[in-house]
Residue, then its C-alpha position, 0 to 999 in steps of 0.5 A: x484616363x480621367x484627363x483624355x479629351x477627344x483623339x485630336x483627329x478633327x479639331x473645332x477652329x474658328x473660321x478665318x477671314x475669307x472663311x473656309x471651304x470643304x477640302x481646302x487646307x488651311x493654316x490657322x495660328x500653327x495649327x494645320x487641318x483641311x477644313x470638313x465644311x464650308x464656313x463664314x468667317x468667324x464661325x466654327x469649323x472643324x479641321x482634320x489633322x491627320x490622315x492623307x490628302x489630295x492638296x496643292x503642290x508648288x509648281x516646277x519642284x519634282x520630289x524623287x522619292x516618297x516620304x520626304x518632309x513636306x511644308x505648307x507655304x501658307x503665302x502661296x497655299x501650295x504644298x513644298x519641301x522648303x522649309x525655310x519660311x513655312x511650317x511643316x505638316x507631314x510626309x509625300x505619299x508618291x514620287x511628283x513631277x515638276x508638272x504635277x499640281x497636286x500631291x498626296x501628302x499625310x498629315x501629321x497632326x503633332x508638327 
């Protein structure tokens, strides 16, 4: 196919203010990915969109089940299941308490 570019997987972004850190997400225009390396900002950094994750979770919020939609509250930089005011990235692996403060999440690069 004469139009393929690349497999999306990893993107290339330019680092924004405060730059990025390796394994840290990050929420760049819509585009969502945890940043590969440590970069300057203003820098090119390369973003994974897809594949599961160790991220920050909301404090107090249980999730009972697998598998439910989870979004990224880009004010407080933690992983929740309200939508309203965030932007969504992919699915829970695992049931999570209230007490946890990391969650598996898999990303879906296509949100």
């Amino acid at each position: 196919m004469k139009n393929f570019v690349q497999p999306g997987d990893i993107v290339t972004a330019i680092a924004p203010a405060g730059g990025t850190v390796s394994g840290t997400p990050y929420l760049i225009g819509a585009l969502f990915g945890v940043a590969t390396t440590t970069q300057a900002a203003g820098e090119e950094v390369e973003l994974a969109t897809v594949g599961v994750f160790e991220l920050p979770k909301v404090a107090a919020q249980a999730w009972a089940t697998a598998f439910a939609a989870i979004y990224w509250d880009n004010a407080a930089k933690n992983c929740t299941t309200a939508a309203a005011g965030n932007t969504k990235i992919g699915v829970n692996m695992l049931p999570q308490g209230a007490a946890d403060s990391k969650a598996r999440i898999r990303l879906n690069g296509a949100f």
